[in-house]
N, C-alpha and C positions, 0 to 999 in steps of 0.2 A: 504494500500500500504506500502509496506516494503522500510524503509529507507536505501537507498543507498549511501557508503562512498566509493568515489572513490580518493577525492583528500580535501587535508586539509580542504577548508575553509567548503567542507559537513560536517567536523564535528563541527563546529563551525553554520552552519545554522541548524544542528540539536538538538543541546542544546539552541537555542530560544526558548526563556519563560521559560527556566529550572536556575537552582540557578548554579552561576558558583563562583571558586575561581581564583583569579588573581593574582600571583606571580609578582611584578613588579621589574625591575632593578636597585632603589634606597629605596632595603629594608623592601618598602611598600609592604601591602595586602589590596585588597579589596575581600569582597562576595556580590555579587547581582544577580539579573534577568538581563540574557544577551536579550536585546531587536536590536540590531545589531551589525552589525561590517562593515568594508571595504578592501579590498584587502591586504591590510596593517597591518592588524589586528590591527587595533585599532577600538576599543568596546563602546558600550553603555549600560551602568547597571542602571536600575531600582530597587529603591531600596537598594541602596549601601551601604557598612557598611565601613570607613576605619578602620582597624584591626590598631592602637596604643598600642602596648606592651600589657601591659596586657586587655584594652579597647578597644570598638568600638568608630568611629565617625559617626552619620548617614550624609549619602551626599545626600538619595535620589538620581535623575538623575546625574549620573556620565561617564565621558570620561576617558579612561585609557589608559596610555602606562608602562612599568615597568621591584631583583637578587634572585636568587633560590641557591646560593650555602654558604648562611649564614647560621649556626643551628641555631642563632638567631630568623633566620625569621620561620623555622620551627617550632620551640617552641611557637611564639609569635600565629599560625596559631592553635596549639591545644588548646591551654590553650582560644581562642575566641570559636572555633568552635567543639571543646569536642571530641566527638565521631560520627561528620557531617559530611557525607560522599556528593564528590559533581560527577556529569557527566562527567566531562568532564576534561583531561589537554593536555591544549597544549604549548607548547614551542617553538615559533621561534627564539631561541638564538644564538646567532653566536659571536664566541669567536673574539675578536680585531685579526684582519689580520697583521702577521709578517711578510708574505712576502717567506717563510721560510714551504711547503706545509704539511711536516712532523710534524711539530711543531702545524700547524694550525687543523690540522686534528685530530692531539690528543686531543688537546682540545677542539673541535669541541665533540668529542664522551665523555670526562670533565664533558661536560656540560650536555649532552644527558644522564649521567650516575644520576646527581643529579636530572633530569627532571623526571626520573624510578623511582629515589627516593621517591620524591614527590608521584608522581600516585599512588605510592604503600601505602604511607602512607594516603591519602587522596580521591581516586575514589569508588565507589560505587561498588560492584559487579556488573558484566555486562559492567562497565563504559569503556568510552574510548580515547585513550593516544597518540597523535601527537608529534612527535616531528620532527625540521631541523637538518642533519647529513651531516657533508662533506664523503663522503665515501671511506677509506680506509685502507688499513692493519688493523686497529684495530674494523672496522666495522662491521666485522663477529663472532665475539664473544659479541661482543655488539646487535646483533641480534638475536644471541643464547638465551639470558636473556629474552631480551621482548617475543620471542616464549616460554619460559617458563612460564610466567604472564597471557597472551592473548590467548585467543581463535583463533583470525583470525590475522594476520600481512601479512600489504603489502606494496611494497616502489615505491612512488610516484617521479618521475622526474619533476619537473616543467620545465617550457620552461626558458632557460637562455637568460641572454645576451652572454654570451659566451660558442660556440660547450664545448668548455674543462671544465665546471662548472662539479662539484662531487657531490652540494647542492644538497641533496634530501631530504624527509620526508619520514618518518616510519608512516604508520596509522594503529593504533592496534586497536582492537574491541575485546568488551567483557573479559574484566577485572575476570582472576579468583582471587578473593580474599580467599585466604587460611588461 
């Protein structure tokens, strides 16, 4: 039976039992065995390595929550994992709210642009790349990009709390790596 990715967390239920990397928000990396997650996306890795600068720490069974736009942290991720390509990235990042929709939006797609980053330097051929987008003026050319990477892209609306929400997710499948 052929897996079907209709909305974020399928791709996340589909890299169970596959080796995932974890971009976290205070700098950190982990890599392990994704053995769950919850609506929230917060994970459970078996197996886990924390990536410390140039070293690993083994954690074994680990809980994650976690910043992707340090080159620190990029460098700190090759020089662990070489030339290890993993399944899967996702990103539900959401730039601090100003208030200001123009402002948030930009960086909304900011962020989305170092999340591409990321996948490109780190997914598997084939692999595949989720990310949260508020969607606006600058979200059509930021579309343009990941149809350029990916085989299949499609944008997921989740149910809001509010009619006027723009949050969506991009789910891309099948990573060309060139």
């Amino acid at each position: 039976m052929k897996n079907v990715i209709e909305r974020p967390l399928d791709v996340l239920n589909n890299a169970k039992g596959k080796e995932v990397l974890v971009q976290l928000k205070n700098n950190r990396q982990m890599v392990g065995t994704l053995l769950a997650f919850d609506m929230h996306i917060n994970i459970a890795l078996d197996n886990a390595k924390e990536i410390l600068g140039e070293s690993r720490k083994n954690l074994g069974l680990t809980f994650l929550k976690g910043d992707l736009t340090e080159d620190s942290t990029i460098d700190n991720i090759k020089q662990i994992i070489g030339d290890k390509k993993v399944d899967v990235v996702l990103s539900d990042m959401s730039p601090d709210i100003s208030g200001n929709y123009s402002v948030d939006q930009a960086r909304s797609i900011w962020l989305c642009e170092h999340s591409l980053k990321f996948a490109e330097m780190f997914l598997k051929s084939n692999g595949k790349f989720v990310c949260k987008v508020f969607e606006g003026e600058d979200f059509p050319s930021f579309a343009v990009k990941i149809k350029q990477k990916f085989k299949s892209v499609k944008r997921f609306d989740p149910i809001a709390s509010r009619k006027s929400s723009s949050e969506k997710y991009v789910i891309a499948k099948s990573f060309k790596n060139s």
